[in-house]
ROKOLMAR-833268 format. One record per residue (C-alpha): residue number from 1; residue in one letter; chain; x, z, y. Coordinates in Angstrom, 2 decimals. Each point is the difference from the previous one (the first is absolute). Example, Ala and Ser with C-alpha at 12.3 -4.5 7.8 and 13.67 -1.06 7.14 Angstrom:
2
1	A	A	12.30	7.80	-4.50
2	S	A	1.37	-0.66	3.44
This chain:
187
1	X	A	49.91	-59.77	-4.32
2	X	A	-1.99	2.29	2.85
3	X	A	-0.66	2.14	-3.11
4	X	A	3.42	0.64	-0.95
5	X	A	0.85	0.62	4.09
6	X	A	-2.92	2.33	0.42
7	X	A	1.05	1.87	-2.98
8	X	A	3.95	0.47	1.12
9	X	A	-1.29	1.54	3.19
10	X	A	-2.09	2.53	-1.63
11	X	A	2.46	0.96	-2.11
12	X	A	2.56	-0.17	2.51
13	X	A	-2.87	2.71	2.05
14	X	A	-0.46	2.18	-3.11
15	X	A	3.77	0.35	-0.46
16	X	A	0.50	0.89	3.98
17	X	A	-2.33	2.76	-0.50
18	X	A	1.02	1.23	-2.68
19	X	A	2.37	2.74	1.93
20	X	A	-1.89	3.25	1.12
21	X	A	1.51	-0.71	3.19
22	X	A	-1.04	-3.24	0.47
23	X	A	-3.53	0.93	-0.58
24	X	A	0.75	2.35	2.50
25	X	A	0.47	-2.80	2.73
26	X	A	-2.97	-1.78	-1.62
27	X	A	-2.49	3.10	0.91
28	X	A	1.28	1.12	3.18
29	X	A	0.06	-3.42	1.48
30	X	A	-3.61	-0.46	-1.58
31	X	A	-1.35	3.33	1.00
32	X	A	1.59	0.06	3.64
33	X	A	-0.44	-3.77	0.65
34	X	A	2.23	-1.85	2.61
35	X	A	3.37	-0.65	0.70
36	X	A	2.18	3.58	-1.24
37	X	A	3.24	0.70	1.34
38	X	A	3.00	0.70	-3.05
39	X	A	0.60	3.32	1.52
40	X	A	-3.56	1.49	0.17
41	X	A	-0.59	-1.88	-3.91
42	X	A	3.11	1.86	-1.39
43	X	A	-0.80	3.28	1.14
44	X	A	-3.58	-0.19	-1.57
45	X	A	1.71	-0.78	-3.12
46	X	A	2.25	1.98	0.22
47	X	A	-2.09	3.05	0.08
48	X	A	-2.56	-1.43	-3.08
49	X	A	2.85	-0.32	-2.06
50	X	A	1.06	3.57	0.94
51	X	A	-2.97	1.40	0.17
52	X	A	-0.10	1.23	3.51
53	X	A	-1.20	-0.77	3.67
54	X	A	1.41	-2.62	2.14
55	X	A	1.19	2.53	1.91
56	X	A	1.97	1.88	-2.50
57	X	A	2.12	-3.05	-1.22
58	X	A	3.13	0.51	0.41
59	X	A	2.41	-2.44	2.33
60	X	A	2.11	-1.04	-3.81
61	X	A	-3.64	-0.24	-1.93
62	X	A	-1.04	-2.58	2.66
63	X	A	3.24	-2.03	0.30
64	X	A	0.56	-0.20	-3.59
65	X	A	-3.88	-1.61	-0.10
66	X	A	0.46	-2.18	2.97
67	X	A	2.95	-1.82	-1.01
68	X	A	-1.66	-0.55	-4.03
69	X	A	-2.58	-1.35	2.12
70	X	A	1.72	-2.10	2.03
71	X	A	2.32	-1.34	-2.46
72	X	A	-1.77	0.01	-3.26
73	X	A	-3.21	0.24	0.13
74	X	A	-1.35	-1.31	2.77
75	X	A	1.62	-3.36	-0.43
76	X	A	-1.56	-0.29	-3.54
77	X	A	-3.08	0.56	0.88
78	X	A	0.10	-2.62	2.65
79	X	A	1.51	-2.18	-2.19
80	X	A	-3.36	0.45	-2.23
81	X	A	-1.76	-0.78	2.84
82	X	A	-1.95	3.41	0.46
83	X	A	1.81	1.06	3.45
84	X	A	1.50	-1.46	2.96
85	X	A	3.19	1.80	0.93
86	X	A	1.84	-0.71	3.52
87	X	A	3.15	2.00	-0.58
88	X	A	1.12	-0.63	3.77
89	X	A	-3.18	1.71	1.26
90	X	A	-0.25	2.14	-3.32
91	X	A	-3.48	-0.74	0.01
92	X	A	-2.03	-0.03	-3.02
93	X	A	-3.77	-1.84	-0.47
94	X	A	-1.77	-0.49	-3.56
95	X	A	-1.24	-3.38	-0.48
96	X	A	-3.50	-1.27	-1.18
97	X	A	1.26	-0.42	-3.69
98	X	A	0.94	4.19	0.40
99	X	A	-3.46	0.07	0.44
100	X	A	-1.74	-1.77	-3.16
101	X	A	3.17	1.65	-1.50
102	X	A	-1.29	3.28	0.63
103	X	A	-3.16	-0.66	-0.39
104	X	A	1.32	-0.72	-4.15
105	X	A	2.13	2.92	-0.04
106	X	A	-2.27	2.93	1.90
107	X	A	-2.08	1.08	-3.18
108	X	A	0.59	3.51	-1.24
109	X	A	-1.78	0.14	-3.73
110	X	A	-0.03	3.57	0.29
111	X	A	-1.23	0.73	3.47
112	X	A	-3.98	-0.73	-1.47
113	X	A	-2.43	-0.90	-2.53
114	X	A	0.00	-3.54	-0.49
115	X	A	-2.89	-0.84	1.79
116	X	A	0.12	-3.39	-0.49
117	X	A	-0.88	0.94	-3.77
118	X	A	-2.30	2.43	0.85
119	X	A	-2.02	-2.36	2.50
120	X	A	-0.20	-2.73	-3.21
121	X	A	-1.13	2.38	-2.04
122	X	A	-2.62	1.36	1.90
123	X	A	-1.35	-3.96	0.25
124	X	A	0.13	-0.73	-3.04
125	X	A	-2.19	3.31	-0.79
126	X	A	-2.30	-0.97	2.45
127	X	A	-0.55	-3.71	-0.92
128	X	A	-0.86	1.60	-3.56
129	X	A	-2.32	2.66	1.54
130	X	A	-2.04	-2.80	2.33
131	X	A	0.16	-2.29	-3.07
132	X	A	-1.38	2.72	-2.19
133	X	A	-2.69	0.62	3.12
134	X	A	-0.93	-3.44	-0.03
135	X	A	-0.73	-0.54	-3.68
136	X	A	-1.76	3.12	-0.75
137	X	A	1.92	2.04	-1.76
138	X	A	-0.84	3.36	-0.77
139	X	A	0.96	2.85	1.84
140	X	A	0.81	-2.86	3.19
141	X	A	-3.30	-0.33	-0.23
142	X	A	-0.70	3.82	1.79
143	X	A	1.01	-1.06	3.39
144	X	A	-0.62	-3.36	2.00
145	X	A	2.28	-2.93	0.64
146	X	A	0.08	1.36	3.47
147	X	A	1.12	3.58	-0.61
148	X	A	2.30	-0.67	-2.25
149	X	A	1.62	-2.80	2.95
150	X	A	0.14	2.81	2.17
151	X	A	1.52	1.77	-2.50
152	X	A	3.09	-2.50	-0.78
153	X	A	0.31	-0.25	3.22
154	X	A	0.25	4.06	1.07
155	X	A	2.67	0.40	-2.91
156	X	A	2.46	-2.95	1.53
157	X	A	-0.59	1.45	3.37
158	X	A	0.91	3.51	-1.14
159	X	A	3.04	-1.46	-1.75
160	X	A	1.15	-1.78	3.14
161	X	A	-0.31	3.21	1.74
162	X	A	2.12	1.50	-2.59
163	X	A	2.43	-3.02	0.33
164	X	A	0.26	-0.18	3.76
165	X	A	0.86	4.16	-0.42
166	X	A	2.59	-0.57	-2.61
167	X	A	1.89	-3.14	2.29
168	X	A	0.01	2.50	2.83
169	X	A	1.73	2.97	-1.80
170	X	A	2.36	-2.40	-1.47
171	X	A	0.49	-1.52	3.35
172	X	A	0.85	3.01	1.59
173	X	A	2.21	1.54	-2.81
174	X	A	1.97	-3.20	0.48
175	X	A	0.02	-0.05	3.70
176	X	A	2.42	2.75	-0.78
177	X	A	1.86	-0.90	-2.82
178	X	A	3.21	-2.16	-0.41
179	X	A	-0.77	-3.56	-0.17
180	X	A	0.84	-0.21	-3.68
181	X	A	-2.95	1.87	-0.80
182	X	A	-1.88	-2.92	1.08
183	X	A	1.72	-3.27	-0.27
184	X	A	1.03	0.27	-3.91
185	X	A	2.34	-2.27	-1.72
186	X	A	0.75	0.10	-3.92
187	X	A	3.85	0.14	-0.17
């Protein structure tokens, strides 16, 4: 029976963010932590959805996000249990299941190599070369057991060098970007 609970209220999440917009609360909140006021959400919505500074939004732009917000959204993602919305403060705070929640969603396929396929390969290539080392096989044979160690061990740290580079140009391309571009749902 906990099974069949656990799996309504991930559904129930998945469904909630299924809305760009929603997944525009989900980020902000995550990304600016703390309680949010409505007004100061709506406006940076407003202007990712139109493609323009907070600043720029327009006075109808922001009003027509605030009340979705406050009347459609905002409720249903509560009601998920993602947000906690106190519509007499308008005051907005994520809660810890927005955070395992965006931990699931913020994966971007096409941001990187996928390193996690690269790293296994490059194990299981080395267990073969140390194996190889170990038995005697000709040419493994040329270097020791030693230099060959170092070896395997200078290639993974090169990749991680590569790896940490690639997170950080990702990182900041997205510290730019509309949420969407990071926290990706299949519709």
């Amino acid at each position: 029976m906990a099974s069949e609970t656990t799996r309504t209220s991930r559904e129930e999440v998945f469904d909630a963010v299924k809305n760009l917009r929603r997944r525009y609360v989900l980020y902000y909140l995550q990304r600016y932590g703390g309680p949010v006021k409505l007004g100061e959400l709506a406006e940076q919505i407003a202007a990712w959805e139109n493609d323009t500074s907070v600043s720029e939004v327009s006075p109808s732009q922001r009003k027509s996000v605030y009340s979705a917000l406050h009347q459609t959204h905002l409720p249903k993602l509560q009601a998920a249990g993602v947000l906690r919305y106190d519509s007499d403060r308008s005051l907005v705070r994520s809660t810890d299941k927005a955070a395992r929640l965006d931990l699931q969603l913020a994966s971007d396929p096409q941001t990187s190599l996928p390193w996690h396929q690269l790293y296994l390969g490059l194990a299981s290539l080395s267990l073969l070369v140390l194996a190889s080392v170990w038995v005697g096989l000709y040419p493994f044979t040329l270097l020791s057991g030693v230099q060959y160690a170092l070896l395997v061990i200078s290639v993974f740290g090169v990749t991680a060098l590569f790896h940490t580079y690639d997170l950080r140009r990702w990182r900041r391309r997205a510290n730019n970007a509309a949420p969407d571009f990071i926290l990706e749902v299949n519709d």
